[in-house]
N, C-alpha and C positions, 0 to 999 in steps of 0.2 A: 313863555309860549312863543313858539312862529309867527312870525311875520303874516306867513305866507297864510291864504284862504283857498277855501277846496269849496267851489260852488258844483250842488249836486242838481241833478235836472231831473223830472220827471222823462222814464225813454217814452211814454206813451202818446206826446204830444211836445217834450220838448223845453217846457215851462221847468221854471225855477222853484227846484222843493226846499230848498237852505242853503244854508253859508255856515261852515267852520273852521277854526283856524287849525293847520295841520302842526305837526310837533317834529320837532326837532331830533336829532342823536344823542343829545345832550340830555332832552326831556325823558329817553326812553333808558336814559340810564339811571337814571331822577327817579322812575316808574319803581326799573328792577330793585332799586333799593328799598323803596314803600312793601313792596310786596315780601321782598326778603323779612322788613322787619316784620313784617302781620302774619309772615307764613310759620313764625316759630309755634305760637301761641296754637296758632289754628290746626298746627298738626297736634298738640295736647289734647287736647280735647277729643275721648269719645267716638268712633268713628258712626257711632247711634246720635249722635247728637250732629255731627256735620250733616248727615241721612238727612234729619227733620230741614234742614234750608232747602234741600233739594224737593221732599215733598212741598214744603208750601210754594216753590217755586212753579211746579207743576199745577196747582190751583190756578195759581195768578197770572201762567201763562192764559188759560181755560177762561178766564174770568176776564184780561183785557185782548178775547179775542181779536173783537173788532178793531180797535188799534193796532193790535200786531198787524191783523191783517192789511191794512191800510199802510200803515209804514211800508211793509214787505214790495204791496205793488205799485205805489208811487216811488220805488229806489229801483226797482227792478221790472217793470212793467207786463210782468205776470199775470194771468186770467189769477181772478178769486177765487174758485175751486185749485188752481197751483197751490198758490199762497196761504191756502189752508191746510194744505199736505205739510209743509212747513210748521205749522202753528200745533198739529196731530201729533205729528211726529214727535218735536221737543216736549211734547206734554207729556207723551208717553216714555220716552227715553229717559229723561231723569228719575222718573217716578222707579223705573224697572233699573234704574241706576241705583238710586237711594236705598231699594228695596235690597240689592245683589249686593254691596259694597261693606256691609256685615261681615258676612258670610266668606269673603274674597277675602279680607284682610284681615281675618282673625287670627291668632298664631297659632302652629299647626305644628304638633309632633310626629317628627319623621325615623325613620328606624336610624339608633345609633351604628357606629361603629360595632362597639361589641354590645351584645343583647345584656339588659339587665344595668351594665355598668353605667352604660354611655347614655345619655337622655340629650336628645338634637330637637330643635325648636325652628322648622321655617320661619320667617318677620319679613313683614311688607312696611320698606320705609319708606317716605315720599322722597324725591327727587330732590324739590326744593322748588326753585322758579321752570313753569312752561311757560315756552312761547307760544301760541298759535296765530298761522297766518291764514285767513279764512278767505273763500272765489264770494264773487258777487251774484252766482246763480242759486243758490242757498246761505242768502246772507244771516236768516235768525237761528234756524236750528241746526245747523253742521255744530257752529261757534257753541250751542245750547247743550248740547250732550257732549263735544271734546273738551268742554270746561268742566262738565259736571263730574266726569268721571276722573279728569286729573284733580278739580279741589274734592271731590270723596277722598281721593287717594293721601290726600294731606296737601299737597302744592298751592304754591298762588299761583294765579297766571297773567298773565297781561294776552289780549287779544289785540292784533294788527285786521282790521276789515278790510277788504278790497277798497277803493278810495272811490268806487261808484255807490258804495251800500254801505256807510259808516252808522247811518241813525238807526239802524237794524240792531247792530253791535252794541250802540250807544242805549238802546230803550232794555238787549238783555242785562244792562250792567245796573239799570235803574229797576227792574224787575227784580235781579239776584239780592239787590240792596231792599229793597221791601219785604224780600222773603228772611231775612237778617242774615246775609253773608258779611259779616266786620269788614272796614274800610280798609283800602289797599290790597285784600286778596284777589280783586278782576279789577283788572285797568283798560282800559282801552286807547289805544295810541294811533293816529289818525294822520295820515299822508302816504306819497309814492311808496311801493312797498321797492323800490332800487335806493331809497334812502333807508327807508326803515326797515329792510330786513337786514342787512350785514349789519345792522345797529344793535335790531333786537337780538340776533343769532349771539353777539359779544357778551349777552348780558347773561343768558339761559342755561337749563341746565336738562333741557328736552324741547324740539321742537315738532309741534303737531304743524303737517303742510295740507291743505286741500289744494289742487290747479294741475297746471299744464305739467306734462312729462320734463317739456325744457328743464322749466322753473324749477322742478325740484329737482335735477340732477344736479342741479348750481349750489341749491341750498344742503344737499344729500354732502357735494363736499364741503362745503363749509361746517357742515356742523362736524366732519369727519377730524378736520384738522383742529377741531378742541376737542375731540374725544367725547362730544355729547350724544344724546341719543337723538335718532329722528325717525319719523313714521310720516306716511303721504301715501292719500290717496289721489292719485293721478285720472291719466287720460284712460278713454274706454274708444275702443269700434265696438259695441256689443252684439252678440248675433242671438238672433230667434231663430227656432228652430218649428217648422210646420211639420208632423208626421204625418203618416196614411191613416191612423188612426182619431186623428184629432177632432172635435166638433168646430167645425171651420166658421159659424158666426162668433161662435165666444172665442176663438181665435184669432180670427181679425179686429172684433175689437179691443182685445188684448192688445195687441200691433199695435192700433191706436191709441192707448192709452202708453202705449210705452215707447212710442216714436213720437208723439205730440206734447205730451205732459210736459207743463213749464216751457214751452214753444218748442221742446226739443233740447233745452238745454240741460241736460241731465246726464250726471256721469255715467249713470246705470241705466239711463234710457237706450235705445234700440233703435242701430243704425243699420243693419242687415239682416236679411231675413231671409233663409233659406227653403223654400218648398218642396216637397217630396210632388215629383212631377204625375201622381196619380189623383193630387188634390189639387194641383198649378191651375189651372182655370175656375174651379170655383171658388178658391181661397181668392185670387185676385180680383173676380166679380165683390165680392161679399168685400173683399178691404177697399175697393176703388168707393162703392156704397156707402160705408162706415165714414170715409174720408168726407166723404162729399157735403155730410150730415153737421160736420162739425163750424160751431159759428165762431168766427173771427172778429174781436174787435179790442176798445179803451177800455177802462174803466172797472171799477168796485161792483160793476152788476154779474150778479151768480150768476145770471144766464149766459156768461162769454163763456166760450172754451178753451181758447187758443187766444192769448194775449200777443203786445208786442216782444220783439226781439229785444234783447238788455242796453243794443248799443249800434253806435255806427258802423266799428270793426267786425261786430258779429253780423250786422247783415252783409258787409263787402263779402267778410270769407264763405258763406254759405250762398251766396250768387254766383262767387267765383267758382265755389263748386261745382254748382249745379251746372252753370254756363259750359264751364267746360267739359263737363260728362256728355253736352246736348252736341257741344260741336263735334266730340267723336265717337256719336251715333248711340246717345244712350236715351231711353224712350221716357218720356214724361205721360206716365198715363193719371195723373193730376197733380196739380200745383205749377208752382215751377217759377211764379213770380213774385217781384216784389209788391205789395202794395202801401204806397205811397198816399193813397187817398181813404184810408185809415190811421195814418200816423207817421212818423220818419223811416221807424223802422223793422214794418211791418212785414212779413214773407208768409205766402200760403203754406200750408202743409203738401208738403209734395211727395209722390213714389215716383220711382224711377225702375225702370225694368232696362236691359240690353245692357249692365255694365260691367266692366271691362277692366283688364287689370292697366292700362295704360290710362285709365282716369283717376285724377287725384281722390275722388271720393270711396273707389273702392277699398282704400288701406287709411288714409288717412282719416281723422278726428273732424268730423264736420260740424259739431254741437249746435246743432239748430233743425227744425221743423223740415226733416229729409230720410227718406228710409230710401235705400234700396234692396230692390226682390233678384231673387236667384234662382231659379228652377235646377233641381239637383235629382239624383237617380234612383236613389233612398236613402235610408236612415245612414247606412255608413258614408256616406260621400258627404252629408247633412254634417257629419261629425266632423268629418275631415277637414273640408273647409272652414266651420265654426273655429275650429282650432289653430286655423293659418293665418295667425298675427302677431305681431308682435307684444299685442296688451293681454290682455285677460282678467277684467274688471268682473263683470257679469256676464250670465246669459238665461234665457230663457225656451222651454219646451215647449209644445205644445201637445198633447196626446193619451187619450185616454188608458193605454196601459204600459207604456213603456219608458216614461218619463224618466222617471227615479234611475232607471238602467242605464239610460243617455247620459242623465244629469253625473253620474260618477265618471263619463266619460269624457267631459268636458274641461277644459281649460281656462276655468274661472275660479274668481273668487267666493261667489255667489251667483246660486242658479236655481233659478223659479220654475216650480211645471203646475203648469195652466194657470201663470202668473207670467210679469213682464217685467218687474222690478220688485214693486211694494212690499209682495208678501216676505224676500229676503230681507231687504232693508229693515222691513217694520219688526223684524224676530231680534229685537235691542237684546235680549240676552247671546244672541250666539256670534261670532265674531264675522264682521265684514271689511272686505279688505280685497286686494288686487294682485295678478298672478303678474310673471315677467315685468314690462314697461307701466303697468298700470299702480305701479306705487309697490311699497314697501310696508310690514305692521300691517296691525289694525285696530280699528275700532268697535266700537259698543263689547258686550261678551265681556268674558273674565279678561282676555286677551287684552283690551281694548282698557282696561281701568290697570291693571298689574301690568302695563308698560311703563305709566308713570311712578314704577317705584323699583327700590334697587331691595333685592333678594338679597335676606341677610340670617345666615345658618348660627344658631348659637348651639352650641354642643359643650354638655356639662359633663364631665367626667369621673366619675364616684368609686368608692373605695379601692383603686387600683388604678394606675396610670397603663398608657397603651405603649409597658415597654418592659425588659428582660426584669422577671423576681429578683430579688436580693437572695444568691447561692446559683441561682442558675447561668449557665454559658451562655453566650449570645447563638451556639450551636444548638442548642440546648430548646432554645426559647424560637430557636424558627423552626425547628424537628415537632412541638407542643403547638406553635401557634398553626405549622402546615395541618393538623392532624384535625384544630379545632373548626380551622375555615374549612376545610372538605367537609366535617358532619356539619357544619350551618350551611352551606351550601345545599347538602340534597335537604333539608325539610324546610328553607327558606332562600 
């Protein structure tokens, strides 16, 4: 074990939640060989029988809410209503993991070559070792369903936690061990992720990334030049979109739930919000309202809404933002501070109106407790600009009849109408994932469990090989074979 100690703080007030010792390069090669040897056994077995750990997993999440919860927002200092979206979520997603992963990897007859002769059998084999490297702003349940669905699939994995949220990581691995996942299939490996990813990438044989766009084009080549596979969900600008049609209090506080949830720090939360300028004044009254409502504060009581920010660095970058949106003329019509006399690293919930493409926050990833508003001309200007970035993560509609027709028109990976995240998110069977800059893959969905395995065709060949008779010419046999592919051609 390392020398070295990783002391974790509470961000809500700054105090000391533990101390553990982080691991080495050496340890995470140690790891990959544990898991190698437990991953043979475990891909035998049954893919109904792996299923059953995932259900009781889902129990035992449900059953030690209250500690998850607790863990979640002493590592990350999250409101308790956040931190139970996390606890929701992984309860549900394994469950609808366990239940799909049957069905996804059973072996599946695909049309032969030649009809009657040829009998072809699709196979989902696992990979072998995942890595996953999991963000500190969904530290229990990102790690809870990227694992589940890679050990469904047959794999071990080893999990690397962000090094601000390791006992999140560390309570799923005691969790999956009570639900009977055998020893050495989830590891967990604990320190800088600039030591411990080029360590884990050396080991693996897929890597799952959640984080910043930088970070993953670093790791995107790395895993490139061993020829492994890798998936990352990345950075998001998400846009809302307000129609003329919309019911504009359930639309603002949709806003609100999707610009404040978890302070803001949410891949698929909502940083732009575009209004069709026939609702622009009373969407704004009604969200400035909404805003105003919401309570700020520490602590495990359900009655917070809006917890602290994760960290130091996130509240500098989300000041600097705003700061500099204020100095060239962009309007705070609330928030807009830090507050310091709730915690270290506290920031209100802010909107911002009058911005501007020469301010950092109109393009850039602000991940933190900040919307800004647009007044646009309609529906298709609403489209235009939603679509003018580089990422394309999520987005959200808003509109009583025209949502659906928007929503195909958008440049996302997922897109909610008369929703702001959740309801994409929480549909664990259908695949989520990010367009352009916003990552690569995805996850949950078939998509998301049949990445971790390698597509494997067996085609049996019966009474006759696919080649010229014994008597016939090779002229002979392409003149027979041209004459047979045109009639299977037109009735198949």
């Amino acid at each position: 074990m390392s020398s070295e100690q990783l002391i974790i703080h509470r961000p809500f007030d700054g105090s000391e939640y533990g101390t553990l010792h982080t691991h080495s390069p050496g340890e995470v090669a140690d790891a990959a060989a544990r898991g190698r040897a437990a991953q043979h056994d475990w891909a035998q077995l049954p893919v109904r029988e792996r299923a059953k750990v995932f259900s009781r997993l889902a129990e035992l999440i449900l059953a030690n809410r209250e500690r998850v919860l607790d863990t979640i927002q002493d590592e990350t200092g999250k409101s308790r209503l956040s931190a139970f979206e996390e606890v929701l979520d992984a309860a549900r997603a394994v469950r609808v993991f366990a239940r799909q992963a049957p069905g996804l990897l059973r072996p599946a007859r695909r049309a032969g070559a030649i009809p009657v002769l040829t009998k072809t059998v699709e196979r989902h084999l696992p990979l072998g070792l995942v890595g996953i490297i999991n963000p500190w702003n969904y530290p229990f349940n990102l790690p809870a369903s990227d694992a589940a669905q890679a050990l469904l699939a047959g794999n071990a994995v080893i999990l690397k936690p962000d090094s601000q949220t390791p006992h999140c990581g560390l309570l799923l691995a005691e969790l999956l061990a009570e639900a009977g996942l055998p020893d050495g299939l989830f590891q967990v490996v604990v320190g800088a992720g600039s030591v411990l990813g080029p360590a884990l990438v050396e080991q693996i044989d897929f890597l799952m990334f959640t984080g910043s766009t930088a970070t993953g084009k670093l790791l995107a080549h790395s895993c490139a030049e061993r020829l492994i596979g890798f998936s990352a969900e990345l950075g998001g600008k998400n846009p809302l979109l307000v129609l003329a049609d919309a019911d504009l209090p359930t639309a603002a506080a949709g806003t609100v739930r999707g610009a404040f949830a978890n302070t803001g720090q949410v891949c698929v939360g909502i940083e732009r919000v575009y209004v069709v300028a026939d609702v622009w004044d009373a969407f704004v009254t009604a969200l400035v309202a909404a805003v105003g409502e919401l309570r700020i504060g520490a602590g495990h009581d359900w009655n917070i809404d809006v917890g602290s920010l994760a960290s130091a660095k996130q509240l500098a970058t989300i000041s600097a933002h705003v700061d500099d949106a204020v100095a060239k003329g962009a309007t705070v019509l609330t928030g807009g501070r830090p507050r310091p006399d709730l915690g270290p690293y506290f920031y209100e919930p802010t909107v911002l109106a009058d911005v501007t493409e020469e301010m950092r926050l109109c393009r850039e990833e602000t991940f933190g407790p900040v919307v800004s508003l647009y007044r646009v001309a309609d529906e298709a200007e609403a489209i235009t600009r939603a679509n003018d970035s580089v990422y394309g993560l999520n987005a959200s509609v808003w509109s009583a009849r025209r949502g659906e027709v928007v929503a195909t028109q958008l440049r996302a990976g997922t897109v909610n109408v008369n929703e702001s995240y959740a309801a994409a998110w929480g549909s664990h069977a259908a695949p989520m994932g990010g367009f352009g800059e916003s990552g690569m893959g995805r996850r949950h969905g078939s998509q998301g469990l049949l990445k971790y395995t390698e597509a494997q065709s067996v085609a049996v060949q019966r009474l006759h090989p696919i080649a010229p008779p014994r008597g016939f010419t090779n002229q002979r046999y392409a003149e027979w074979m041209t004459k047979a592919i045109a009639l299977l051609n037109k009735v198949n």
